[in-house]
PDB file of N, CA, C, O and CB in Angstrom:
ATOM      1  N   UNK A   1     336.189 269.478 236.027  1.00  0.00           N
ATOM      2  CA  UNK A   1     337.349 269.086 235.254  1.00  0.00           C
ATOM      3  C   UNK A   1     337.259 269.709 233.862  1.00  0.00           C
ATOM      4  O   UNK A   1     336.124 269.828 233.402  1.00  0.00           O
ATOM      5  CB  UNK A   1     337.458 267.544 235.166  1.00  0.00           C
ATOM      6  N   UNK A   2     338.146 270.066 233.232  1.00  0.00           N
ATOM      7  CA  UNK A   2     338.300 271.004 232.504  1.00  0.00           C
ATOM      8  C   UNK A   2     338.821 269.528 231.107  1.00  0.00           C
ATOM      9  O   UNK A   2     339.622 268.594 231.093  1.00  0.00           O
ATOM     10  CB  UNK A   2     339.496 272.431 233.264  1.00  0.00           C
ATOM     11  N   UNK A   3     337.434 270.315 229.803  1.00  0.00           N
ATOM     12  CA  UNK A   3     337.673 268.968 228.985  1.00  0.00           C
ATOM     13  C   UNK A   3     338.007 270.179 227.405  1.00  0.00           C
ATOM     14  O   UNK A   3     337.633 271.309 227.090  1.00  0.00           O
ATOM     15  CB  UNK A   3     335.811 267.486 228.944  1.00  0.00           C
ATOM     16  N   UNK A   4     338.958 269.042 226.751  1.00  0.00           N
ATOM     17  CA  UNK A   4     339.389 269.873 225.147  1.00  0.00           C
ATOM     18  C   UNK A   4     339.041 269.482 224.266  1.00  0.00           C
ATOM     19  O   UNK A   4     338.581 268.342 224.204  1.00  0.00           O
ATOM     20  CB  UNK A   4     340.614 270.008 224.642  1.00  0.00           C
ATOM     21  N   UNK A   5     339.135 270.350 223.158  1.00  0.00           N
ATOM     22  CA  UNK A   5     339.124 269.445 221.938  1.00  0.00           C
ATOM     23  C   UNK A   5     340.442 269.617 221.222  1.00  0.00           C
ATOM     24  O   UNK A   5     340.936 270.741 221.310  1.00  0.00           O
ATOM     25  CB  UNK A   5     337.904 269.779 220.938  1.00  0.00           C
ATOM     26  N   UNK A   6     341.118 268.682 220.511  1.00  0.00           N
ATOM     27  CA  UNK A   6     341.878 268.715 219.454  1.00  0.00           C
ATOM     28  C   UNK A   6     341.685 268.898 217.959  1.00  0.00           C
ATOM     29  O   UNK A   6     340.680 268.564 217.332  1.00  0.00           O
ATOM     30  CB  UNK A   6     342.331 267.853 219.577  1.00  0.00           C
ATOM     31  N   UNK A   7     342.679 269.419 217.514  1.00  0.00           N
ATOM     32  CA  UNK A   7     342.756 269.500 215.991  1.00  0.00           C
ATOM     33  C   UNK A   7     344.262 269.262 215.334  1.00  0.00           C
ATOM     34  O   UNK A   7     344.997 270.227 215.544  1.00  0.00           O
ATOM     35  CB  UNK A   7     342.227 270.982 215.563  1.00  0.00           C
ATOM     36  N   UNK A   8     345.045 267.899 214.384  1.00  0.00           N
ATOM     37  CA  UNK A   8     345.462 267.668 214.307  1.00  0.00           C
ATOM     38  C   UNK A   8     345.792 268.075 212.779  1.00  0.00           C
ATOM     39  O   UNK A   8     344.890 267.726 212.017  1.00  0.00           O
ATOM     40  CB  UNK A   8     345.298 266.960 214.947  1.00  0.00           C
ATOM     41  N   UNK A   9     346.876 268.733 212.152  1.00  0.00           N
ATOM     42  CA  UNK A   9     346.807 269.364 210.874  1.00  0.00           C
ATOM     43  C   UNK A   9     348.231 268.404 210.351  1.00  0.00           C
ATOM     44  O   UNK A   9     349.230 268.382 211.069  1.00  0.00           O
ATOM     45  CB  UNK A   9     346.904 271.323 210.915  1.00  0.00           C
ATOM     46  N   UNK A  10     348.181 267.625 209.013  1.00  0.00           N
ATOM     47  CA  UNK A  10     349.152 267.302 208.336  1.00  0.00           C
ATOM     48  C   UNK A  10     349.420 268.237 207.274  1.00  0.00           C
ATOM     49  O   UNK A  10     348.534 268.635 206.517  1.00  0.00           O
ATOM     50  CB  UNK A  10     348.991 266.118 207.946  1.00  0.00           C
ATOM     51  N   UNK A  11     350.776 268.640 207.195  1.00  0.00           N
ATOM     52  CA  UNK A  11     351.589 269.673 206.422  1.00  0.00           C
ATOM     53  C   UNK A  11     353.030 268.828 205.881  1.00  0.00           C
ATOM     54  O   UNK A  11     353.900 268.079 206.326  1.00  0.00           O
ATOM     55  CB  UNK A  11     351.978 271.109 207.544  1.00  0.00           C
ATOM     56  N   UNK A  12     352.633 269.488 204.644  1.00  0.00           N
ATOM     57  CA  UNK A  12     353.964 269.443 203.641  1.00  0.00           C
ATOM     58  C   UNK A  12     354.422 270.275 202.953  1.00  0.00           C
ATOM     59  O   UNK A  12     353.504 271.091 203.030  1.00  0.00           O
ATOM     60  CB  UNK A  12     353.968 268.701 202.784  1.00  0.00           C
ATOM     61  N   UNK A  13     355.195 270.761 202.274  1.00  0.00           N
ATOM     62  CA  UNK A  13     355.520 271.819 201.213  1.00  0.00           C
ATOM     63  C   UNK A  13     355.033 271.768 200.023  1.00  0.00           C
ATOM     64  O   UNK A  13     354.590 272.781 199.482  1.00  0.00           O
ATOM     65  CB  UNK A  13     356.735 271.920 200.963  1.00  0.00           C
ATOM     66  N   UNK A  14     355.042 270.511 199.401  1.00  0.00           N
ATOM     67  CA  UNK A  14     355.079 270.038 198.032  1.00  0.00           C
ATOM     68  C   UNK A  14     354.807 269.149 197.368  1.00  0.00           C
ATOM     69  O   UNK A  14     354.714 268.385 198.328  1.00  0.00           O
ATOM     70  CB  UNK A  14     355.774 270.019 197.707  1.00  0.00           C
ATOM     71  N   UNK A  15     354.521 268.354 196.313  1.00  0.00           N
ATOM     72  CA  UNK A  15     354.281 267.517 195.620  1.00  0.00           C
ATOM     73  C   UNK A  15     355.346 266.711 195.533  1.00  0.00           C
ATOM     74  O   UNK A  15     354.973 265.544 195.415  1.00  0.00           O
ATOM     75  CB  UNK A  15     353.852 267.920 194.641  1.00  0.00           C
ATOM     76  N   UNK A  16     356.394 266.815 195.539  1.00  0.00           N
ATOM     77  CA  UNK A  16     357.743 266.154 196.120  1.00  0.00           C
ATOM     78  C   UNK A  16     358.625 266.659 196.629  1.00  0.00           C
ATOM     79  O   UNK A  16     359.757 266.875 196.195  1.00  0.00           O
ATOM     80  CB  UNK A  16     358.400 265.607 195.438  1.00  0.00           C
ATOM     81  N   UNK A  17     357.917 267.018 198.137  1.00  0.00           N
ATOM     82  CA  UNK A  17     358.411 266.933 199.207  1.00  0.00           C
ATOM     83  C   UNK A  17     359.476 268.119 199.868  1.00  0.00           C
ATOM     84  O   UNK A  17     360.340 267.975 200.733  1.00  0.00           O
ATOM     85  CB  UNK A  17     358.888 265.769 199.064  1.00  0.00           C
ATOM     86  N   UNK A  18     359.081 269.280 199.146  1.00  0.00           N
ATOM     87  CA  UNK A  18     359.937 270.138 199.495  1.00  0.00           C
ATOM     88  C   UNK A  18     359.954 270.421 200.994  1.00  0.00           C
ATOM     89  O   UNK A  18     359.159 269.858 201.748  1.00  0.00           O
ATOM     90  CB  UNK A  18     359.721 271.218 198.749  1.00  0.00           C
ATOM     91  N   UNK A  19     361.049 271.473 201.509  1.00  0.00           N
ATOM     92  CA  UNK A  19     360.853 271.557 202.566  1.00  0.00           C
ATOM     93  C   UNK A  19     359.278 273.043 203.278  1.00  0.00           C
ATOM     94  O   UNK A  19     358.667 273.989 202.783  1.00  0.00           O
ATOM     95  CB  UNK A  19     362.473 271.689 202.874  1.00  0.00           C
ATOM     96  N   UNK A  20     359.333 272.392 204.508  1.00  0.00           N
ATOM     97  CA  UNK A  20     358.092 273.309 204.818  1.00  0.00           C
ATOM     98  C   UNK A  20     358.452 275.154 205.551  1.00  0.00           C
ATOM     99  O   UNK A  20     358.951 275.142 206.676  1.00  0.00           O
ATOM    100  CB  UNK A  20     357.134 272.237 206.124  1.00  0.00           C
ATOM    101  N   UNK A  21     358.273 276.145 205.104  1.00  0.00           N
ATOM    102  CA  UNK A  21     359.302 277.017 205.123  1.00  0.00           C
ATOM    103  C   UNK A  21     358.326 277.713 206.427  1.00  0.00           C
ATOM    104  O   UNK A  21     357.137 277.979 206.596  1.00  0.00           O
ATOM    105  CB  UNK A  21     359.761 277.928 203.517  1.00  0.00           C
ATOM    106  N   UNK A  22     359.625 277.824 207.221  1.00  0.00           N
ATOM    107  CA  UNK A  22     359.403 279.101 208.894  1.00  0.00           C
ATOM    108  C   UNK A  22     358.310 279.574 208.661  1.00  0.00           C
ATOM    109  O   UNK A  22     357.264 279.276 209.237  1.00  0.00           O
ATOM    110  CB  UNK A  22     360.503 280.666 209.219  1.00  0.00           C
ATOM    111  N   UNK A  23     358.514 280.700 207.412  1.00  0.00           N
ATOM    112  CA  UNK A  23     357.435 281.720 207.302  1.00  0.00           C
ATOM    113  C   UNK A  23     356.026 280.888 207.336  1.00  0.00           C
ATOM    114  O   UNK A  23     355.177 281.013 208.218  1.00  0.00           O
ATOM    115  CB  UNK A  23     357.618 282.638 205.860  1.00  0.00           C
ATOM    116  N   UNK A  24     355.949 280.103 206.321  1.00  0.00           N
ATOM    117  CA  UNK A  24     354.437 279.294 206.479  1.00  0.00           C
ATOM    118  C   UNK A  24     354.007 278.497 207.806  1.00  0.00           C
ATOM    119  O   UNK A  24     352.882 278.608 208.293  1.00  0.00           O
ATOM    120  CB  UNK A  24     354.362 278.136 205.352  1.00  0.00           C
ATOM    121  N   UNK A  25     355.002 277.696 208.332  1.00  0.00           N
ATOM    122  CA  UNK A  25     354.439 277.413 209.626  1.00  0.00           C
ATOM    123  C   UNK A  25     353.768 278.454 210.508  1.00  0.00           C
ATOM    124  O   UNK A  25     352.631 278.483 210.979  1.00  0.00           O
ATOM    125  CB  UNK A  25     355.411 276.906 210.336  1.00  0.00           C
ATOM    126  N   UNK A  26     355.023 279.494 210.624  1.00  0.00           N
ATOM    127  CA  UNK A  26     354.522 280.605 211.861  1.00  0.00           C
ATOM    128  C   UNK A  26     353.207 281.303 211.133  1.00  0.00           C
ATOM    129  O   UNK A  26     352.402 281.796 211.924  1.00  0.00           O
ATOM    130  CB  UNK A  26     355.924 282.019 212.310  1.00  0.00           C
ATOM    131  N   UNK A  27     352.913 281.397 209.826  1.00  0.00           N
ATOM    132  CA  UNK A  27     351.316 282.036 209.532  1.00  0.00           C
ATOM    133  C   UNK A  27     350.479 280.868 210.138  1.00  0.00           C
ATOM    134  O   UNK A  27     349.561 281.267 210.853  1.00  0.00           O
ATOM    135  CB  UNK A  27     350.836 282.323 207.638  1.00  0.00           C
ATOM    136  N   UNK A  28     350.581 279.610 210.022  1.00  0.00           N
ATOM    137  CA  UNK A  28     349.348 278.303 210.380  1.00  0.00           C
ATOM    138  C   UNK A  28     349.211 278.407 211.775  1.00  0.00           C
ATOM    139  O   UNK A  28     348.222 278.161 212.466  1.00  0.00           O
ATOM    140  CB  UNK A  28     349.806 276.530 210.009  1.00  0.00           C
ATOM    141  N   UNK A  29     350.669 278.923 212.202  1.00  0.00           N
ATOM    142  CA  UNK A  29     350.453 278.747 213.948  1.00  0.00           C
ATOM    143  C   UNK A  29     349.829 279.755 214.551  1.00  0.00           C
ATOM    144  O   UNK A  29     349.309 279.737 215.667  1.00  0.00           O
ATOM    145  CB  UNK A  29     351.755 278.661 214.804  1.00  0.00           C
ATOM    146  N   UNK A  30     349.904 280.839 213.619  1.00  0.00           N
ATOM    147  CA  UNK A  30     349.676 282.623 213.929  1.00  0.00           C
ATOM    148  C   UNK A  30     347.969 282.491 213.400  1.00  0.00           C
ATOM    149  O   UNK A  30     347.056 283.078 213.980  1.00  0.00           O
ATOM    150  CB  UNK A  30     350.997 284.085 212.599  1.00  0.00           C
ATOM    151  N   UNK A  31     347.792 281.659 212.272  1.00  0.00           N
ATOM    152  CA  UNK A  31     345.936 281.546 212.452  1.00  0.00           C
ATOM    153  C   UNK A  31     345.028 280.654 213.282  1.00  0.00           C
ATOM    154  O   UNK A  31     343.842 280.789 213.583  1.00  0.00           O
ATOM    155  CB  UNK A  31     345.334 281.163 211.201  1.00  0.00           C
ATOM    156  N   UNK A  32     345.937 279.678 213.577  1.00  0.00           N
ATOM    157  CA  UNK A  32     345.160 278.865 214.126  1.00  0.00           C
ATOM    158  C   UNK A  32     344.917 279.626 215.856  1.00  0.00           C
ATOM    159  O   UNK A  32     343.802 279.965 216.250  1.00  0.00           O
ATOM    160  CB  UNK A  32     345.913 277.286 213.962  1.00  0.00           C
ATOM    161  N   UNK A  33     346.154 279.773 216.671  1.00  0.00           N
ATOM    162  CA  UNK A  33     345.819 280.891 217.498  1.00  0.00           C
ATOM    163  C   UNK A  33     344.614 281.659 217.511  1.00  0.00           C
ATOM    164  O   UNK A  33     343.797 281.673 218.431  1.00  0.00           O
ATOM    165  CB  UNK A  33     346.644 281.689 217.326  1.00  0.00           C
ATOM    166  N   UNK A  34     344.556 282.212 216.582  1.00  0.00           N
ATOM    167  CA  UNK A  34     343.640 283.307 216.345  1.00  0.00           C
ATOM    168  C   UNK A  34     342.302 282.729 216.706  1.00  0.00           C
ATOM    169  O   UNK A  34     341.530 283.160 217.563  1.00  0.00           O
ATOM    170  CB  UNK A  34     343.693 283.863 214.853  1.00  0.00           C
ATOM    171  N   UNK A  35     342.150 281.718 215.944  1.00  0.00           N
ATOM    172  CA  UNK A  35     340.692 280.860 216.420  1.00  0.00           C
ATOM    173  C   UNK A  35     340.495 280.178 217.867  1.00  0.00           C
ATOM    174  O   UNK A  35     339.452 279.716 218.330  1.00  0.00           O
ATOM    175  CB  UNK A  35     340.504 279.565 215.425  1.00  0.00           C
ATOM    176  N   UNK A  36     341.836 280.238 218.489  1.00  0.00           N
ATOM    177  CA  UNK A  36     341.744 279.667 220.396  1.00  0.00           C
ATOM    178  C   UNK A  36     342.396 278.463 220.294  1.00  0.00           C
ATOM    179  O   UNK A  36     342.442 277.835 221.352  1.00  0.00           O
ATOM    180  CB  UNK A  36     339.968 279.275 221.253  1.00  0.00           C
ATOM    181  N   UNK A  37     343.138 277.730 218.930  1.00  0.00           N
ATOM    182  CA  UNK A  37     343.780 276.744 219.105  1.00  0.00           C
ATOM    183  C   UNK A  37     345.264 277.215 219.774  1.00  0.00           C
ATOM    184  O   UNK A  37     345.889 278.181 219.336  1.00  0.00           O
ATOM    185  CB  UNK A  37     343.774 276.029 217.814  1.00  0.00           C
ATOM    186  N   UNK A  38     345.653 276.514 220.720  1.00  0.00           N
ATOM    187  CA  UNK A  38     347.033 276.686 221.327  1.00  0.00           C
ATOM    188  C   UNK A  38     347.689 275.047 220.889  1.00  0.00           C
ATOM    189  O   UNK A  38     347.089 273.973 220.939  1.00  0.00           O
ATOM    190  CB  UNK A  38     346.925 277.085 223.292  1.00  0.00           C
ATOM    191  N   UNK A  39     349.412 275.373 220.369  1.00  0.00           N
ATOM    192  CA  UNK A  39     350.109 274.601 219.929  1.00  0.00           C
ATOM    193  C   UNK A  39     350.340 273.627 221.348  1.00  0.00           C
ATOM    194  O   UNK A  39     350.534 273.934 222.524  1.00  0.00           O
ATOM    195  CB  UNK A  39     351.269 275.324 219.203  1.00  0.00           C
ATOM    196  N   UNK A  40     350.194 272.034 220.490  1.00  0.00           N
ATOM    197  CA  UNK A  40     350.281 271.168 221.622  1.00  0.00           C
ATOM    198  C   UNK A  40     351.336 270.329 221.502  1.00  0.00           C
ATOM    199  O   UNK A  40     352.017 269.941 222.452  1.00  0.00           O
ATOM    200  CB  UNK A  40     349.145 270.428 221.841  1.00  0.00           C
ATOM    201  N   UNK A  41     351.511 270.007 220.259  1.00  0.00           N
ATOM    202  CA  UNK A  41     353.045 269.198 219.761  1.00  0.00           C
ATOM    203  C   UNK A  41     353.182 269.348 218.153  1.00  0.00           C
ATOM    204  O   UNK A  41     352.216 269.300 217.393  1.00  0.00           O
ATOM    205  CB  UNK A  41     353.041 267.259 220.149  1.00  0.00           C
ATOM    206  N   UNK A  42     354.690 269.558 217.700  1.00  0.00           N
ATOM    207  CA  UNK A  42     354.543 269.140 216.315  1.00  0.00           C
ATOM    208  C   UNK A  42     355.622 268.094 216.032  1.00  0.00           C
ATOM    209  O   UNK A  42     356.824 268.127 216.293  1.00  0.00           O
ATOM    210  CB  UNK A  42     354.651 270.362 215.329  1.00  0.00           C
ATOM    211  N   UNK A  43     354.997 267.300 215.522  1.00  0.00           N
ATOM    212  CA  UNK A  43     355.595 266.057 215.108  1.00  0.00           C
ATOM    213  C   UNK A  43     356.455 265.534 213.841  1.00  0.00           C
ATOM    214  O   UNK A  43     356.201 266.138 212.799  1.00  0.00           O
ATOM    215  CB  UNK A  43     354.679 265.399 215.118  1.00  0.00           C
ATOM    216  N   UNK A  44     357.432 264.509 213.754  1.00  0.00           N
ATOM    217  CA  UNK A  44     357.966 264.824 211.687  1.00  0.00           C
ATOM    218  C   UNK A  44     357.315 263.254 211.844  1.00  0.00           C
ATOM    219  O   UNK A  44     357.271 262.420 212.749  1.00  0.00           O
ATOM    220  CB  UNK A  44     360.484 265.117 210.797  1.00  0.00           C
ATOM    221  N   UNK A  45     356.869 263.334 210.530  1.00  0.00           N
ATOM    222  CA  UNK A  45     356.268 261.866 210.130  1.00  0.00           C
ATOM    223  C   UNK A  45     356.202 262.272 208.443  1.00  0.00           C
ATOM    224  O   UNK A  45     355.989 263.303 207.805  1.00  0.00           O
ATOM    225  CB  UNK A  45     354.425 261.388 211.014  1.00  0.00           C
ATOM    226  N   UNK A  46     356.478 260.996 208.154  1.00  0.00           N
ATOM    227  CA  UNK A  46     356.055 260.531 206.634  1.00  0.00           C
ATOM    228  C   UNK A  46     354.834 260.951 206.263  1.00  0.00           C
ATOM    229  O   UNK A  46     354.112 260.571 207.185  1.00  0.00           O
ATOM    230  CB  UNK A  46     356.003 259.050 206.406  1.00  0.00           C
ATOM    231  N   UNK A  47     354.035 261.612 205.318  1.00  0.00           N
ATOM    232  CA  UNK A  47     353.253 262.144 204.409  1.00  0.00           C
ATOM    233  C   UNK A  47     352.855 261.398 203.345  1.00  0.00           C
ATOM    234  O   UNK A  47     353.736 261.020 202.572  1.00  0.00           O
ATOM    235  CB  UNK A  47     353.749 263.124 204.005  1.00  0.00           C
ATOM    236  N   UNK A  48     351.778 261.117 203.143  1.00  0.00           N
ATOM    237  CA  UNK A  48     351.731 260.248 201.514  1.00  0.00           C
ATOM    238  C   UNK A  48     351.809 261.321 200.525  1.00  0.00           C
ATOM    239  O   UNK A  48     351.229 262.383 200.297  1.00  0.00           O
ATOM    240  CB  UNK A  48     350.144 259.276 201.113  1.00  0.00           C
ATOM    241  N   UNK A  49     352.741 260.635 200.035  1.00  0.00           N
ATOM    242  CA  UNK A  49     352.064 261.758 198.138  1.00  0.00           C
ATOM    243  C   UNK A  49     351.359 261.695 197.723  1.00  0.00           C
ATOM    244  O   UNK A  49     350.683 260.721 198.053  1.00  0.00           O
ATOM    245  CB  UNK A  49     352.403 261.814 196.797  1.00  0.00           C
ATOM    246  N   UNK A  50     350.915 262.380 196.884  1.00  0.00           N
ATOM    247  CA  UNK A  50     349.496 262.324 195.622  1.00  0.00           C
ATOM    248  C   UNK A  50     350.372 261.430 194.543  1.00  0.00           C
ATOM    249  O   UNK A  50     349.925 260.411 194.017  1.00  0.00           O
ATOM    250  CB  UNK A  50     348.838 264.312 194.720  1.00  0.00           C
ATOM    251  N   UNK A  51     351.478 261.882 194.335  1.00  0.00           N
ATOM    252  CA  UNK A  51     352.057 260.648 193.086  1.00  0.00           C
ATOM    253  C   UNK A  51     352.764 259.790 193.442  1.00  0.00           C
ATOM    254  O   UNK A  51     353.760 259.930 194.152  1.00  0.00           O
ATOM    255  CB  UNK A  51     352.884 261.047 191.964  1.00  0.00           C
ATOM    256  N   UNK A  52     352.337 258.791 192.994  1.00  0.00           N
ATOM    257  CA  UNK A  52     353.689 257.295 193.313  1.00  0.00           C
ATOM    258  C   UNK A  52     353.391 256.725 194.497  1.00  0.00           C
ATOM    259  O   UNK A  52     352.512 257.261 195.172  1.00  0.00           O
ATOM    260  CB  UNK A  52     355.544 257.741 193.563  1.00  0.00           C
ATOM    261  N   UNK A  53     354.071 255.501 195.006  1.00  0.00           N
ATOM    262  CA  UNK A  53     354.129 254.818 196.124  1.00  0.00           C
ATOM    263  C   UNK A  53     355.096 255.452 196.961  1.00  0.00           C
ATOM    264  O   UNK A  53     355.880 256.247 196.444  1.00  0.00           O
ATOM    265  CB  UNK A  53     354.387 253.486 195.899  1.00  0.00           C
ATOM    266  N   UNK A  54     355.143 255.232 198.066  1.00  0.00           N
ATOM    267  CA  UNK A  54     355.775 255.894 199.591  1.00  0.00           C
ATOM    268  C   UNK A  54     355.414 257.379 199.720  1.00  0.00           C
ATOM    269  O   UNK A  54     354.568 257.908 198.999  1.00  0.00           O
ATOM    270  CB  UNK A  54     357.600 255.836 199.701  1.00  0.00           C
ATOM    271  N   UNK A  55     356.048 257.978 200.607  1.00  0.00           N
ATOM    272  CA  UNK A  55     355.780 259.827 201.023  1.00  0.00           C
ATOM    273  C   UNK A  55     356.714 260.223 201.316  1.00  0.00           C
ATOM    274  O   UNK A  55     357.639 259.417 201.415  1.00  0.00           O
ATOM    275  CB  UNK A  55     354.903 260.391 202.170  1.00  0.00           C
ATOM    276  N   UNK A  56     356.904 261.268 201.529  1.00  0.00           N
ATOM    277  CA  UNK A  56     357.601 262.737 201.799  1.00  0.00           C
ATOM    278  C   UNK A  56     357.583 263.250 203.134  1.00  0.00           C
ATOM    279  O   UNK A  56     356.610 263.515 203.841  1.00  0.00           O
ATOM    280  CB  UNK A  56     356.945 263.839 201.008  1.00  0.00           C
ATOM    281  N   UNK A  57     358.888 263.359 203.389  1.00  0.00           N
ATOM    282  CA  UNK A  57     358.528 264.472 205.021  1.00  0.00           C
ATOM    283  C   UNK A  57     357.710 265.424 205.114  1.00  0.00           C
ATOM    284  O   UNK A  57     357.395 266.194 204.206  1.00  0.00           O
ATOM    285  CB  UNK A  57     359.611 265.349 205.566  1.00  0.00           C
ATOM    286  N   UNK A  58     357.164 265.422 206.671  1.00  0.00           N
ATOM    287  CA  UNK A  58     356.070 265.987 206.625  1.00  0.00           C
ATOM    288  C   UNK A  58     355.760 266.340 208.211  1.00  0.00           C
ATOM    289  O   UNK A  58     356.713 266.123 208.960  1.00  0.00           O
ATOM    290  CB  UNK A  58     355.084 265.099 205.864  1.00  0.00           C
ATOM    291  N   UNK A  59     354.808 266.747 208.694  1.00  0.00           N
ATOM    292  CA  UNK A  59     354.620 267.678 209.657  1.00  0.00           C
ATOM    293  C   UNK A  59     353.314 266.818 210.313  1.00  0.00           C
ATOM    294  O   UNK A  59     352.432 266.424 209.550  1.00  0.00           O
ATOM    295  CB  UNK A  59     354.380 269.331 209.046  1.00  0.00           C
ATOM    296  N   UNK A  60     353.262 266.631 211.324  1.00  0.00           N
ATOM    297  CA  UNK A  60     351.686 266.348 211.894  1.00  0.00           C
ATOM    298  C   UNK A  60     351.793 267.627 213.351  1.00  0.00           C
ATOM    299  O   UNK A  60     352.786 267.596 214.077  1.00  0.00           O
ATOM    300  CB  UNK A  60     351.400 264.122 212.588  1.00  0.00           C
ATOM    301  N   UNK A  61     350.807 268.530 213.567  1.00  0.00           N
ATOM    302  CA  UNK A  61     350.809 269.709 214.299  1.00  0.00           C
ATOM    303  C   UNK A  61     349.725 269.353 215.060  1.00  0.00           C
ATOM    304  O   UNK A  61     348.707 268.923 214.517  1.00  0.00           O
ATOM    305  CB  UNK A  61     350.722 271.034 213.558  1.00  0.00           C
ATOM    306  N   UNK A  62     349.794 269.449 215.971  1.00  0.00           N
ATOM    307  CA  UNK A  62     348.662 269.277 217.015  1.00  0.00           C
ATOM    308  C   UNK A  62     348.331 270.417 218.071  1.00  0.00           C
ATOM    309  O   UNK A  62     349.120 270.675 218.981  1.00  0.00           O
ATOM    310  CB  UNK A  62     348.999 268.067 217.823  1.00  0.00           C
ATOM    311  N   UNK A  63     347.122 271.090 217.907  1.00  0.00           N
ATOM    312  CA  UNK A  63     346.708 271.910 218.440  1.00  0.00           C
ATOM    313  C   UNK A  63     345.564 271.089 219.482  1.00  0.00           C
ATOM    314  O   UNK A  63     345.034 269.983 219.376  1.00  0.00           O
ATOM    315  CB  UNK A  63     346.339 272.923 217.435  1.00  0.00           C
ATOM    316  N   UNK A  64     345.438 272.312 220.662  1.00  0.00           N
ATOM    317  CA  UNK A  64     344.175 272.128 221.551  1.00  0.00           C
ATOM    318  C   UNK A  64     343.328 272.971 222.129  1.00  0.00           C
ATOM    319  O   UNK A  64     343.955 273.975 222.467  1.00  0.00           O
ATOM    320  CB  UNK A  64     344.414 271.582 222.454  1.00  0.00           C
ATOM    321  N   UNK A  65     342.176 273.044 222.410  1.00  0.00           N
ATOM    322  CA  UNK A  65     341.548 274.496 223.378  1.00  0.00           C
ATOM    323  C   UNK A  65     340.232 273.648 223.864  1.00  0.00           C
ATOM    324  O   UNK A  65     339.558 272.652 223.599  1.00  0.00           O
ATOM    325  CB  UNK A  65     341.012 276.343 222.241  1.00  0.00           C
ATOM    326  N   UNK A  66     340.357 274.821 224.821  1.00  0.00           N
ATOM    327  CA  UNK A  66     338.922 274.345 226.295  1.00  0.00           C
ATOM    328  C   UNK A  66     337.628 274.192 225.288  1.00  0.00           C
ATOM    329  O   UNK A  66     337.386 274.941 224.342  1.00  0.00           O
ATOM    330  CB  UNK A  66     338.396 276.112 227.908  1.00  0.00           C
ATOM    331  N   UNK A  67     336.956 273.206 225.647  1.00  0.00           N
ATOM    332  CA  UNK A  67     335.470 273.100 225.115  1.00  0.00           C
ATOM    333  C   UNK A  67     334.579 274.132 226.194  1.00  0.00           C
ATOM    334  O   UNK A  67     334.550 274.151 227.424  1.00  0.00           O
ATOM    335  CB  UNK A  67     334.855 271.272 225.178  1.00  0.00           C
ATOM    336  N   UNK A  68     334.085 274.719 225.475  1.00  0.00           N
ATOM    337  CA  UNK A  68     333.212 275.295 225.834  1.00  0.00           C
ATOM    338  C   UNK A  68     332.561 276.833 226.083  1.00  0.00           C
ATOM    339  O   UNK A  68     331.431 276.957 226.557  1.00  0.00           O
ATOM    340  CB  UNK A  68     333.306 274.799 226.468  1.00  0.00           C
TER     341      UNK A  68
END
């Protein structure tokens, strides 16, 4: 049986909350590849900020590849 590991990356643009631009995703997706991670889901979820109470839209990306 064939076992993975995951790697789960939270992404944002900004300090308040800009948006997260094509070009930068497709480089994170275009390096992480590179290392044998293959895209498994990307998700929108709330982000905490560094300033203030509540967060910012935001990205949770989930990659996976074969152990071993």
């Amino acid at each position: 049986m064939a076992r993975y590991e995951y790697r789960v990356l939270q992404l944002r643009e900004s300090l308040i909350g800009g948006k997260l631009s094509g070009d930068k995703l497709e480089r994170i997706l275009n390096d992480e590849a590179a290392k044998g991670w293959q895209l498994r889901a990307i998700t929108s979820t709330e982000v905490k900020g560094r300033i203030g109470p509540g967060g910012v839209d935001g990205l949770l990306v989930t990659f996976e590849r074969p152990v071993g």
